[in-house]
N, C-alpha and C positions, 0 to 999 in steps of 0.2 A: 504494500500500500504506500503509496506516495500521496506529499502534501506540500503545499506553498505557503511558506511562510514570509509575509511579506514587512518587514519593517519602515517604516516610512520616516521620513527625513529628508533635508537639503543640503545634496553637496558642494566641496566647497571649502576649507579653511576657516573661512567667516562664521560659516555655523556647524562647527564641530561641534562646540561644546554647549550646544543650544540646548535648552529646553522643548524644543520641537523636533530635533533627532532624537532622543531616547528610541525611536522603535530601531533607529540603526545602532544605539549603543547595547541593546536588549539581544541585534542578532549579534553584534560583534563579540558578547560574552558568550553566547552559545557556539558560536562556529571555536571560539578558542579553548573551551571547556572542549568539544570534541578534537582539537589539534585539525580543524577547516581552513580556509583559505579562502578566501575570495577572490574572484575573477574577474575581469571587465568583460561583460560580454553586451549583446542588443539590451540595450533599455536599463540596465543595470548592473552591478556586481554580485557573483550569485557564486554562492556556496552547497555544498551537500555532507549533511551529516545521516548517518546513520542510525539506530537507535529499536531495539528490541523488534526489529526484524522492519522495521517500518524507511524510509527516505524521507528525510525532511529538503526540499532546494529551497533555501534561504535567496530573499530576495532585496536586496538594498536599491531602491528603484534609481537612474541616475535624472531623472527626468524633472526631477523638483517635485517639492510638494503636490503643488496645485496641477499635473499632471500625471500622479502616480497611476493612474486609472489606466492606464498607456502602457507601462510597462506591467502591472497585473494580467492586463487582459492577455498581452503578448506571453506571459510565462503561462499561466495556465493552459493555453493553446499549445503553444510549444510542448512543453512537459506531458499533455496530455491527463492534468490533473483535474477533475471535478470539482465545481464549485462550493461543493459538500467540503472539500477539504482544503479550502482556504482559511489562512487566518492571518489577519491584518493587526500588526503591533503599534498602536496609535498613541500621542500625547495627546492628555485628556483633562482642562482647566476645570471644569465641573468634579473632577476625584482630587482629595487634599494628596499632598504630595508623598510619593510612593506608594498610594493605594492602588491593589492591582483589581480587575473586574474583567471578566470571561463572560462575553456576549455572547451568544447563537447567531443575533441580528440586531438591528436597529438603526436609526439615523445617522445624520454626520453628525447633527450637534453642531454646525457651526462648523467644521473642520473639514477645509479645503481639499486634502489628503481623498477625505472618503469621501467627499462630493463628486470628485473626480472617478474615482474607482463605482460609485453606487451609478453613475449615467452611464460609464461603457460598458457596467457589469448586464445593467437593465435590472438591478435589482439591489437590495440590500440585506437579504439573507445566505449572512454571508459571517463566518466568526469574527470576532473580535479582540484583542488582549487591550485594556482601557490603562495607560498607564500615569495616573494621576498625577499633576504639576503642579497642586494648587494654583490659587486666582488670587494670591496675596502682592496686588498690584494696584493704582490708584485708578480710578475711574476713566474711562478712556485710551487706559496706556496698557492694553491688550497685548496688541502684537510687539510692543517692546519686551513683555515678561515671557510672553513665548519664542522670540525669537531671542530673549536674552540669555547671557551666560547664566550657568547654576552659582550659587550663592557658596561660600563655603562652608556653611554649615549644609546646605541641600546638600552640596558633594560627598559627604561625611555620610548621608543617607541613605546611598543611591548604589553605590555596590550589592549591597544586601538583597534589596529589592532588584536588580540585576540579574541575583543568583534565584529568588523565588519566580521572575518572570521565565526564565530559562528551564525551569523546572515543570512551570503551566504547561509550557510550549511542548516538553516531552510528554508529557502526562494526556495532552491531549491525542497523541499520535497513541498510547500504549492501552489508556483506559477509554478513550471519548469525550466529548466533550464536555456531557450532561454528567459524568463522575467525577472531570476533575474540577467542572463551576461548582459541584455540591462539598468536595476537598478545599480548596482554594480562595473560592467567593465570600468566606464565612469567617477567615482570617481576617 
């Protein structure tokens, strides 16, 4: 069984260390927890890890944000992987910071990322890994907190919650989704 996992983020320098890449910092701990390697290949940098007999292809889309929909649709075609077994690793202002949450489906919520991905998919039933940034920013100054660096106390936080996201992400390939939301969601 194979699956896509798609972390989303903007390449780049400028925004490594954003708070809107976490889904590329989320795959870059699980590709190096398996000893993976990322490739440049169409639409993105893409890795494969292995794992209790299942294929995870990691996907870091290179398309920017606001076009991930692009390279998704391209790797699931490619790969020849089911919609069923997508799962999209998203920064999430509505989750306080570090909280993680395992969707089935649901909206973008505001977030460019799945916007993109929910119109070429024609759908939005689709997983989810929700990786919460907190919205501890002043009124209006949105996409400064999201596109800005982590604080260094966030930094201090963020490992941990790296290695619990990395753990959903297998958990979802070993037991499913609906066992590891009722594991996980509840932390």
């Amino acid at each position: 069984m194979k699956y896509l996992i798609a972390g989303l983020g903007n390449i780049g320098a400028e925004y490594a260390n954003t708070r809107h890449n976490i889904g590329f910092n989320v795959l870059d701990a699980l590709a190096q927890a398996s000893n993976a390697v990322f490739s440049s290949k169409r639409y993105g940098f893409v890795a494969e890890i292995k794992h209790k007999g299942r294929i995870y292809v990691l996907l870091k889309p290179s398309t920017y944000m606001n076009l991930s929909g692009k390279a998704v649709l391209y790797w699931l075609n490619t790969e020849k992987i089911p919609i069923e077994n997508l799962l999209v690793v998203v920064d999430d202002i509505a989750l306080p910071l570090g909280t993680l949450r395992l969707r089935l489906k649901g909206n973008d919520g505001g977030h460019n990322g799945l916007k993109s991905i929910n119109e070429l998919l024609e759908t939005t039933d689709y997983a989810r890994l929700r990786f919460g940034i907190g919205n501890d920013y002043p009124k209006g100054h949105q996409v400064d907190h999201v596109l800005g660096e982590w604080t260094e106390d966030e930094q201090k936080q963020i490992p941990d919650r790296l290695l619990i996201a990395k753990d959903i992400i297998l958990s979802v390939g070993a037991i499913g989704l609906e066992r590891t939301m009722s594991l996980y969601n509840k932390k």
